[in-house]
C-alpha positions as CSV (number, residue, x, y, z in Angstrom):
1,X,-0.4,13.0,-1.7
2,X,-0.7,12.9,-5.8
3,X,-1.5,9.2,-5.2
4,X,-3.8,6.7,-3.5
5,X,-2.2,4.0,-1.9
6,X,-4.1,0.5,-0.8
7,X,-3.1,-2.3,1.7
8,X,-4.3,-5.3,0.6
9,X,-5.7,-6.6,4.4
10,X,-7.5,-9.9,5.3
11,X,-10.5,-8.4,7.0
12,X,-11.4,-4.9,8.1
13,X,-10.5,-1.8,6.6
14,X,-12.9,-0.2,3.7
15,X,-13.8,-1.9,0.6
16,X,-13.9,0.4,-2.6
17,X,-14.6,-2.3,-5.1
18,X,-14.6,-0.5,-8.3
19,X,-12.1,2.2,-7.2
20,X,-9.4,-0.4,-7.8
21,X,-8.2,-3.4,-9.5
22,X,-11.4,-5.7,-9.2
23,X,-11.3,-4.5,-5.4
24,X,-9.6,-7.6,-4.3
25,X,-6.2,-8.8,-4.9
26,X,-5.3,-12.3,-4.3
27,X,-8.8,-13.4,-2.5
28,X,-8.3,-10.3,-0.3
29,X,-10.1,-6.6,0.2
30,X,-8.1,-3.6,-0.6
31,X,-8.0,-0.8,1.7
32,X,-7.6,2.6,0.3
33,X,-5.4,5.7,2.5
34,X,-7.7,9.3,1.3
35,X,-5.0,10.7,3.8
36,X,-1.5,11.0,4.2
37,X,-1.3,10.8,7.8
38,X,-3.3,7.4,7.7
39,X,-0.5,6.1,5.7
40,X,2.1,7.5,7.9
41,X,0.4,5.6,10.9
42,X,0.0,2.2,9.1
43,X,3.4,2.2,8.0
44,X,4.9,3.2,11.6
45,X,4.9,-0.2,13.0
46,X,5.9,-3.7,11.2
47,X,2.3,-5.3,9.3
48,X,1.6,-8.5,7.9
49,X,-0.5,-6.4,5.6
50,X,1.4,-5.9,2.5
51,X,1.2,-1.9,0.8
52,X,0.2,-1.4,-2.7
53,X,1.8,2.3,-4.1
54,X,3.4,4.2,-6.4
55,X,7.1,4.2,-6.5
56,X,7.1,7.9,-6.1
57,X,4.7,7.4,-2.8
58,X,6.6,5.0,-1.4
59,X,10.4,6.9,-2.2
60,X,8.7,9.8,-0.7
61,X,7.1,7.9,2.8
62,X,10.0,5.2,3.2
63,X,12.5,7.3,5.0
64,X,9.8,7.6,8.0
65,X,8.1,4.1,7.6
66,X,9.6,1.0,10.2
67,X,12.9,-0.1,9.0
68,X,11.4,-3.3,8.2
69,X,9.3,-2.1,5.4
70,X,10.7,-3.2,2.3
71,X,10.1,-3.3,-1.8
72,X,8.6,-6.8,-2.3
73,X,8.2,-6.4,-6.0
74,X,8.1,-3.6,-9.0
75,X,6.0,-3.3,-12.2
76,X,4.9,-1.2,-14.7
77,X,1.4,-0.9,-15.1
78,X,0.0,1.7,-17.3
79,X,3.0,3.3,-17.4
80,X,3.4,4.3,-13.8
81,X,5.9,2.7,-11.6
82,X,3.9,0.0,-8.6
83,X,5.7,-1.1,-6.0
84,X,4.5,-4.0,-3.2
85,X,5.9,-3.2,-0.1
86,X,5.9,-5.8,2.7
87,X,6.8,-5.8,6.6
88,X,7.8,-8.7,8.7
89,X,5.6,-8.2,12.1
């Protein structure tokens, strides 16, 4: 995968705090994916753990991931395309 993707979870998962952002988003821990298949498996079932990616990981992963996964909001940030994508459990 040419980029990391994070879940931003409310307990569990690995920290990486300097890896990311501050490490936290929004009060909570981010989780970083090293592997694809760890990604497929999170995004199999519905979460209330939102995603953190690239657009081009998530266009690439969304035609497997549960049909509730959806784009909760897009921004440019350093001039690659993030995308917050978001499950209803």
């Amino acid at each position: 995968m040419e980029a990391r993707s994070a879940a931003i979870s409310r307990s569990g998962g690995r920290n990486f705090p300097g890896r990311s952002a501050g490490g936290v988003i929004a009060g909570r821990p981010i989780r970083e994916f090293e592997q694809e298949r760890e990604l497929r498996a999170f995004l199999a079932a519905p979460r209330a753990t939102p995603l953190l990616t690239t657009a081009k990981v998530w266009l690439s992963l969304e035609p497997a991931a549960h049909p509730s996964w959806r784009p909760l909001v897009s921004a440019a940030i350093a001039g690659r395309a993030i995308v917050l994508v978001g499950s209803q459990p």
